[in-house]
Backbone as a printed PyTorch tensor [residue, N CA C, xyz], in Angstrom:
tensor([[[101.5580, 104.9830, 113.6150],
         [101.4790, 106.1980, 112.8250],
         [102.5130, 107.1930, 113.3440]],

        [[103.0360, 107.7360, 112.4790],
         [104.1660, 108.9710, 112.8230],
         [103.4060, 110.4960, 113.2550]],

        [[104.4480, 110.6710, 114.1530],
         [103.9840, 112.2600, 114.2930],
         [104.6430, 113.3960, 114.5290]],

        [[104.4160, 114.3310, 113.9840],
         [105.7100, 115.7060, 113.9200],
         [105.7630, 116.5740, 114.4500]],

        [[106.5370, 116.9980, 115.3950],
         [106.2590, 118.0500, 116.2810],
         [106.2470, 119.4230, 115.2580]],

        [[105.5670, 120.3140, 115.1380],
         [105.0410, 121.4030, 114.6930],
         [105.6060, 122.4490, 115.0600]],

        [[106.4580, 122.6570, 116.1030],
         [107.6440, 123.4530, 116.6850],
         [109.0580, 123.2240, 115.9600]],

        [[109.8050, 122.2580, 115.8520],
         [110.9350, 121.7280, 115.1750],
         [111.0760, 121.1300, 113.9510]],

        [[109.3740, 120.4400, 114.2190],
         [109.8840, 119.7070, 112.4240],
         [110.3880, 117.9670, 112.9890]],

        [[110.9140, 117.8060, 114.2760],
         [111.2120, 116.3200, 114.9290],
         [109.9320, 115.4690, 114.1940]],

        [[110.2680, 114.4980, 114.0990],
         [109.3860, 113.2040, 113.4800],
         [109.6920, 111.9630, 114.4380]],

        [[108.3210, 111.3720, 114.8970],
         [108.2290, 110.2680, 115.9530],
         [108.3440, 109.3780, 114.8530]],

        [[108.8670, 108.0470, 115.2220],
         [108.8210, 107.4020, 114.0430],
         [108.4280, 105.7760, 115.3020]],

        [[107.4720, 105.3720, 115.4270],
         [107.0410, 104.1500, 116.4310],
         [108.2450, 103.0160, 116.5260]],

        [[108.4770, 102.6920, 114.7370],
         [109.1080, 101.5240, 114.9240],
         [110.5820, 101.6860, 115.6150]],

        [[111.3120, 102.9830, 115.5390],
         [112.0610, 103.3240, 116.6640],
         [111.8810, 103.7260, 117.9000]],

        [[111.0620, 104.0910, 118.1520],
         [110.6570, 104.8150, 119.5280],
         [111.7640, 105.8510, 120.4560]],

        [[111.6110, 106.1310, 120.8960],
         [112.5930, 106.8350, 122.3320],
         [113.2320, 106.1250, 122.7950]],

        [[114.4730, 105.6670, 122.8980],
         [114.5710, 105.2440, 124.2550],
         [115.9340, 105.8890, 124.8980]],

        [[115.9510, 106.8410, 124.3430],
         [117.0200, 107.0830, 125.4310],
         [116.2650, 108.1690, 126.4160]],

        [[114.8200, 108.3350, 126.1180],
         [113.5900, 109.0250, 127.0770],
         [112.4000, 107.9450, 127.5140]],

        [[113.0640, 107.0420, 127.8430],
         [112.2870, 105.7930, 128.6270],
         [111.4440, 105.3110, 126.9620]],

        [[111.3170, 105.4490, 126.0790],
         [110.0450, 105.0190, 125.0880],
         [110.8430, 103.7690, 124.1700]],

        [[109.6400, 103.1990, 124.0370],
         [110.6760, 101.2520, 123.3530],
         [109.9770, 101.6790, 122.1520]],

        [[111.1440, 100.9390, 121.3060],
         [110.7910, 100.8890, 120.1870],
         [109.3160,  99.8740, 120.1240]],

        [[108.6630,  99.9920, 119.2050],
         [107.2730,  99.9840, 118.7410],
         [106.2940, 100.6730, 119.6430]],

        [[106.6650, 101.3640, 120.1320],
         [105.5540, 102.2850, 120.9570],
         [104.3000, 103.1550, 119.9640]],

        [[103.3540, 102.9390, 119.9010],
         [102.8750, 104.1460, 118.6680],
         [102.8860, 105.4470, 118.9450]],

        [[102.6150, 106.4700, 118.5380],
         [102.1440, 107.5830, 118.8150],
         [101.5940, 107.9320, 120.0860]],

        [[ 99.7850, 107.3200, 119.9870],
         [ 98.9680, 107.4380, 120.6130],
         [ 98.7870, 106.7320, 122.2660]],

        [[ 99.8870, 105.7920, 122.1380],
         [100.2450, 104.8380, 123.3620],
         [102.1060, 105.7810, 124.2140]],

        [[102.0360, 107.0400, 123.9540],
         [103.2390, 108.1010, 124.3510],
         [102.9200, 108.2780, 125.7730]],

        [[103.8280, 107.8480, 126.8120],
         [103.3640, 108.5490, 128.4990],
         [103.2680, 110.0840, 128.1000]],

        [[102.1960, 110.4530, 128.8450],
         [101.8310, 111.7770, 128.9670],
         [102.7790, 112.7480, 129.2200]],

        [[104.3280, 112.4090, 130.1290],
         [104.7950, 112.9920, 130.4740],
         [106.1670, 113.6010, 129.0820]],

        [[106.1470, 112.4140, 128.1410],
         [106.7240, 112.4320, 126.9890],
         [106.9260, 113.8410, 126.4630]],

        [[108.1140, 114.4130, 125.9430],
         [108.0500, 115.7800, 125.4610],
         [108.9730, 115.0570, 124.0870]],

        [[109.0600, 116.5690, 123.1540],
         [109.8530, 116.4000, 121.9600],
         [111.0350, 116.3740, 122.3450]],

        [[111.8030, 115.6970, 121.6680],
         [113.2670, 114.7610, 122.3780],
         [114.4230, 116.0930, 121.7960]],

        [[113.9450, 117.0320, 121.0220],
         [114.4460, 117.7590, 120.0760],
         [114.5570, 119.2540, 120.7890]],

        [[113.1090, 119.8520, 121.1980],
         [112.6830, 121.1120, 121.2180],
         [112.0500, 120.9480, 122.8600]],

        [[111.8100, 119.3100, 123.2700],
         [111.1250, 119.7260, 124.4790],
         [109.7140, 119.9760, 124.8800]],

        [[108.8700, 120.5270, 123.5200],
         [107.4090, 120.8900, 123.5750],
         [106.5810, 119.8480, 123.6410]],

        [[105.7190, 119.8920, 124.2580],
         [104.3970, 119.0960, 124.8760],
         [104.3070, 118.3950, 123.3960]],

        [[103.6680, 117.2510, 124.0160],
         [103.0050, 116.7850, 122.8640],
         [101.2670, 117.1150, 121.7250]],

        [[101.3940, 118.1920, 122.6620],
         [100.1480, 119.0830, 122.0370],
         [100.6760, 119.6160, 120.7730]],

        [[102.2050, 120.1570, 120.8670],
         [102.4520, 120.6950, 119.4030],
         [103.3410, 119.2840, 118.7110]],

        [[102.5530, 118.2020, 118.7010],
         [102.2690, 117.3540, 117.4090],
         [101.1790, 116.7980, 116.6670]],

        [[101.5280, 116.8160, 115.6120],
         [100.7160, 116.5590, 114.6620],
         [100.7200, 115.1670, 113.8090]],

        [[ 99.3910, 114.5010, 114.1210],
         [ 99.9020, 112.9220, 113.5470],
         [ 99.9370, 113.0700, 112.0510]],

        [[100.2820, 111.6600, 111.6500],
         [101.2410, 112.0160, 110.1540],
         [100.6540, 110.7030, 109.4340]],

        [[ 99.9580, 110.5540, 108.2670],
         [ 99.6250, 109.2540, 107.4590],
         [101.2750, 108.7500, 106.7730]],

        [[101.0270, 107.3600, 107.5110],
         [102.2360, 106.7840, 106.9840],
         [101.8790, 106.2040, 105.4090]],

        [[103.3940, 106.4670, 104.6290],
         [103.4470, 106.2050, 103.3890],
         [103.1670, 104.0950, 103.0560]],

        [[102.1330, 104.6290, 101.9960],
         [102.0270, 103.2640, 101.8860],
         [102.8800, 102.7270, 101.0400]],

        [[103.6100, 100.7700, 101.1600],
         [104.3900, 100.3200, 101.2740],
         [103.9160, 100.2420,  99.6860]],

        [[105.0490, 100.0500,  98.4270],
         [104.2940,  99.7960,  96.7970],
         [105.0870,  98.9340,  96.2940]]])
């Protein structure tokens, strides 16, 4: 599931993941090291907000 930081507007997207901040692609959301910030703005992951992914039609 995607999630958006609420500060910037940044969008986690799993099937890419981070990695140029240690995170592999397919990482989900909810499986993020704690220490993880927005790759964008920097802010905790408190100011994100998970996101219903669009279903496939």
């Amino acid at each position: 599931m995607r999630c958006a930081c609420l500060m910037c507007g940044y969008i986690y997207y799993p099937e890419k993941g981070d990695p140029e901040h240690g995170v592999e692609p397919g990482t989900e959301a909810s499986e993020l090291p704690a220490e993880w910030t927005c790759p964008k703005c920097k802010s905790s992951q408190d100011a994100f907000a998970m996101m219903e992914d669009e279903e496939e039609e």
